[in-house]
N, C-alpha and C positions, 0 to 999 in steps of 0.2 A: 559897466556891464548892463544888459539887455536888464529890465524888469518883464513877467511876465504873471498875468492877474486871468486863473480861468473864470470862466463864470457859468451857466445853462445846465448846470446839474441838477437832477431831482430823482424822483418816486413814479414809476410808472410801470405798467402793466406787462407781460410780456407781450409780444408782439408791437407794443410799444414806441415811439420815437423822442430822441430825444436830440440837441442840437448845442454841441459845446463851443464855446469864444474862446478866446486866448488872447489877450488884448496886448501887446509888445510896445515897451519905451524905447527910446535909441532909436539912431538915425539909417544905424545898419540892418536893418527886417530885413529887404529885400535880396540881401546877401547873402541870410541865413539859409539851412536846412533848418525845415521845424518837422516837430513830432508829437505826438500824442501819445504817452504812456498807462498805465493803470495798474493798480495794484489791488487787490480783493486780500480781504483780511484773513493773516495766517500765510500767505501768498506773495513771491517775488515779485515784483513789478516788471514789465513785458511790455515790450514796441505793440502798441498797435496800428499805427501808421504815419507815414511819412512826406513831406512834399520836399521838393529842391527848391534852390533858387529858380529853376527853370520849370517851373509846374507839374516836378514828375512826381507823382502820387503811387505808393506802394503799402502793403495792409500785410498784417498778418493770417497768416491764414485761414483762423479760426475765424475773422471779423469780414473777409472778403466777400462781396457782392451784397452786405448788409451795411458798411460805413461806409462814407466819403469825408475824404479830407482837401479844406480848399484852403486855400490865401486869400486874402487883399490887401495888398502892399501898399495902396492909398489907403488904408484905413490901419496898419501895422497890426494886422487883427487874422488867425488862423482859424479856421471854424474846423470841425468832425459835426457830422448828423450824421445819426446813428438811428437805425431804421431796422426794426422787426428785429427788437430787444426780447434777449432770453436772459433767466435768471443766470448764468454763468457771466452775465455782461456785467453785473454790479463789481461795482470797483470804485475805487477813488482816481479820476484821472488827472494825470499829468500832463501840461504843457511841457513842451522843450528845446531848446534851441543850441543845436550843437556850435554854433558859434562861428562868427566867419571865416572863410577859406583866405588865409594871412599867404600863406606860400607857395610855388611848384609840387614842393615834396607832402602838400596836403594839412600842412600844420593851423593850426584852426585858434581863435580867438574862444575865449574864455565860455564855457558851456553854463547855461542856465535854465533853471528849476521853476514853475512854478508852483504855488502850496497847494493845489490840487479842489479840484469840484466832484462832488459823490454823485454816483448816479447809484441808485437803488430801482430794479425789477422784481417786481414779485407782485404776487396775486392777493 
C-alpha cells in the first residue's frame, strides 16, 4: 500500500499563500487519482480537490480560482498551493490516494490516508 507523508503546512495571514507536498511511496503514483482533503476542527473532512491519472484537476467549490492542485509523477509528489487564504481555510489537510483502477467495472486497489499537515489563517 502507497505511503503518503504531507508536508508545507503552517501559520499565515489571510490573504496569505501557502503550498502543500504530498510525497508518495510505491511504484504505482502515476496510476493513481490523488486528492487533497481537510478537515477544520468540530468539522467533517471535505474533497478539496482532485487530479487524475491524466492531469484532470477539479476543486471544490468553495476553494475554486484560489487553489491549484498539480502532480509530478518523476518525483511521486502532489502539491496544492493555496493562494489568498481566508480564515475558513484553516484545517488540517489530507493527502489521498484513491488507489489504482485494477478493473473494467472500476474496482480500485486499496485507498490511502496520509496523517495530515495544519494550515492555520488568521490575523
Amino acid at each position: 500500500q502507497v505511503q503518503l507523508v504531507e508536508s508545507g503546512g503552517g501559520v499565515v495571514q489571510p490573504g496569505g499563500s501557502l503550498t502543500l507536498s504530498c510525497a508518495a511511496s510505491g511504484r504505482r503514483f502515476s496510476m493513481r487519482e490523488m486528492e487533497w482533503y481537510r478537515q477544520a476542527p468540530g468539522k467533517e473532512r471535505e474533497l478539496v480537490a482532485r487530479i487524475s491519472d491524466a492531469f484532470i484537476a477539479s476543486y471544490a467549490d468553495s476553494v475554486k480560482g484560489r487553489f491549484t492542485i498539480s502532480r509530478d509523477n518523476t518525483k511521486n509528489t502532489v502539491y496544492l498551493q493555496m493562494n489568498s487564504l481566508k480564515p475558513e481555510d484553516t484545517a488540517v489537510y489530507y493527502c489521498h490516494s484513491r488507489g489504482p483502477v485494477l478493473t473494467v467495472e472500476g474496482a480500485r486497489g486499496a485507498d490511502s490516508w496520509g496523517q495530515g499537515t495544519r494550515d492555520t489563517v488568521s490575523s
